[in-house]
N, C-alpha and C positions, 0 to 999 in steps of 0.2 A: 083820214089823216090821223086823227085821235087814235083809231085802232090801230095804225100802225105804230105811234107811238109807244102805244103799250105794248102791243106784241116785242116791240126794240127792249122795253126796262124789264120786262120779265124776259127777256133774254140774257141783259145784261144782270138783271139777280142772280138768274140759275147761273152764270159764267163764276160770279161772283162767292155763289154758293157753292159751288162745287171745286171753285179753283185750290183754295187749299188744302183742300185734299188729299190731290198728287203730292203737294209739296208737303206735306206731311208725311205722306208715308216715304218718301226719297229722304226725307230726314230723319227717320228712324232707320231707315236702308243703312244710310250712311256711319248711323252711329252705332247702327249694329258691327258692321265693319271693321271702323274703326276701334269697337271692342275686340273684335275677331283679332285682327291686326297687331294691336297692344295684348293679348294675350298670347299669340305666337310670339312676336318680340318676346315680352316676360318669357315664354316656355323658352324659346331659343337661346337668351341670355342665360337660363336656368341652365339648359344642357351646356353651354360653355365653361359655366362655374363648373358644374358638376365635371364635365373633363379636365377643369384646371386641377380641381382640386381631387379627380380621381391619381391621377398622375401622381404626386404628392404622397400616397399613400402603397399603389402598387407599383411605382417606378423602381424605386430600391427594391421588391423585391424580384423583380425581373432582371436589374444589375444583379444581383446575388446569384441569381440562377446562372446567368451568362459571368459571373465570375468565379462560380462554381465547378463550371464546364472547360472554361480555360484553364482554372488549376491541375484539373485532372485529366487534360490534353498536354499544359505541361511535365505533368509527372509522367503519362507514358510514354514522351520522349523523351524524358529524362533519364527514364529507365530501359528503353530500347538502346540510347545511345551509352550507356553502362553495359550494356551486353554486345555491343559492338566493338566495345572496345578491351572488354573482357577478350571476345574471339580472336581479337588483329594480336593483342597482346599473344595470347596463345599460339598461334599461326605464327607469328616472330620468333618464340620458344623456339616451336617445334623445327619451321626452318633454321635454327641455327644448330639443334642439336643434331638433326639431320645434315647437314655442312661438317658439323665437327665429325662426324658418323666417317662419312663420305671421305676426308679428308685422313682420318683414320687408318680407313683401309685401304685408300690409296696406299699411304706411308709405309702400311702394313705389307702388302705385296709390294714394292720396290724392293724394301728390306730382304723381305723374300726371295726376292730373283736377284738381287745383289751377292745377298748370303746364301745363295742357296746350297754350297759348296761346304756350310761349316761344317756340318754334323759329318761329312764324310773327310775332313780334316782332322777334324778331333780326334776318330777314329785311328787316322792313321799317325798321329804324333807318337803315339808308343814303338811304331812298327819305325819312324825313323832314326826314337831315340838306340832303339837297338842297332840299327845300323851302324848311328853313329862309334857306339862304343865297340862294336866289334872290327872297324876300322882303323879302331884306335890300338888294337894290338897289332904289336913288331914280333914279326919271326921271320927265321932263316928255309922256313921249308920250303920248295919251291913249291909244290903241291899248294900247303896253304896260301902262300901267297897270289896264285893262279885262281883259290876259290876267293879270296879277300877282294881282288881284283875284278871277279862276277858280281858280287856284294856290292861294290865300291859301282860298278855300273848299274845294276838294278835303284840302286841307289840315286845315284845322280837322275836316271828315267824317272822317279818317282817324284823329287824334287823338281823336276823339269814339266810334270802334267800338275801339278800344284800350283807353279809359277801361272801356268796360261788360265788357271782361274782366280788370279789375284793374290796366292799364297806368296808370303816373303817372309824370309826370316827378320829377327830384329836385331838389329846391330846393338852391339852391348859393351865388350871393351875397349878401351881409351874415350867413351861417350861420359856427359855426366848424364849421372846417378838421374831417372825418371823414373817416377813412383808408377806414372801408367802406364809404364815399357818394361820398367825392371823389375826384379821382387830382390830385394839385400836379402840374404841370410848371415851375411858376415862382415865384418868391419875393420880392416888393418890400418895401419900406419903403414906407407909405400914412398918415400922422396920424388921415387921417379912420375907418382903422378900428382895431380892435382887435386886438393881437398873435393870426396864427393864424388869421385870419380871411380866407374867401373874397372874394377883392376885385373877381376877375371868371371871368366863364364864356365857354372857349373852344368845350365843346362840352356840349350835354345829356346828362344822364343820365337813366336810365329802371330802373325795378324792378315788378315782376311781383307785386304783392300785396307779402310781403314779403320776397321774394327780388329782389337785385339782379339786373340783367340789365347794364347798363352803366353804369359810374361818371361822373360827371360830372368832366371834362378841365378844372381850373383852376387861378388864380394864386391865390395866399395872401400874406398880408402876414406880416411877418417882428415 
């Protein structure tokens, strides 16, 4: 009984001896830890500042960069759309001057096939002025009269293929006085007409549809 006694308190010594032990070293376990712990927090908190206040210093210059990039993304469509509208500007030019072009020679060939008949009009205004005056002599011969009379139809035929290309004479006395139908050489006092007024014709004129070709050469009364 006594022996088991003792065998029980030297049981309970060594429990006793030994038990702090463990709990000793789970207590440094722990305080280790909790140093581990509190120095990652510190390190973690550190890297936070440290991103706060990276930020702070390279943030501007990363706006700069990005507002560096956008200025000179602005200016080359600033400058693409100056040359686009340099080109439309020019393209407008050109289509108009081309239109005026175009328009041109339209106008220019109408005129053409209008008048096409001048140059050989012109030509023959001498050949009718002659006619006229040689029609204009009187005699008794019959002969001449008989050749006056072939003159006098040639005549009229030539007048006549003039007419069906728009040839007409221009009427000139008892008319007033038109500076783009008539040419004055001379100027009387006449009662019988009116101030201005055509009083006689030296020489015909002639117009082409309605283009002048030659004025008609007379006197006006004053």
């Amino acid at each position: 009984m006594e022996q088991q006694k003792a065998t029980q308190e030297k049981a309970t010594y060594e429990q006793e001896r030994t038990a702090p032990e463990p709990q000793e070293g789970k207590a440094e376990e722990r305080a280790k830890n909790e140093q581990q712990e509190e120095s990652a927090g510190n390190a973690q908190q550190e890297n936070m500042q440290a991103q706060q206040e990276a930020p702070e210093e390279e943030q501007p210059k990363a706006e700069q960069g990005q507002n560096d990039e956008l200025a000179a993304a602005n200016a080359k469509i600033a400058e693409l759309e100056a040359k686009i509208k340099e080109m439309e500007n020019r393209y407008l030019r050109l289509y108009a001057d081309f239109e005026n072009f175009r328009r041109r020679t339209r106008q220019e060939m109408e005129a053409a096939e209008k008048y096409r008949a001048q140059s050989l009009v012109s030509d023959l205004l001498p050949a009718l002025d002659n006619f006229e005056r040689a029609l204009k002599i009187e005699t008794e011969n019959e002969q001449a009269k008989s050749i006056l009379q072939g003159m006098e139809m040639v005549y009229r035929s030539l007048l006549d293929a003039l007419k069906k290309e728009g040839v007409e004479a221009i009427e000139a006395v008892g008319k007033p006085f038109d500076p783009h139908l008539h040419q004055a050489v001379m100027q009387v006092e006449d009662s019988n007409y009116e101030p201005n007024t055509v009083v006689e014709e030296f020489q015909k004129g002639y117009k082409l549809k309605d283009r002048v070709i030659r004025p008609a050469m007379v006197k006006v009364s004053q």
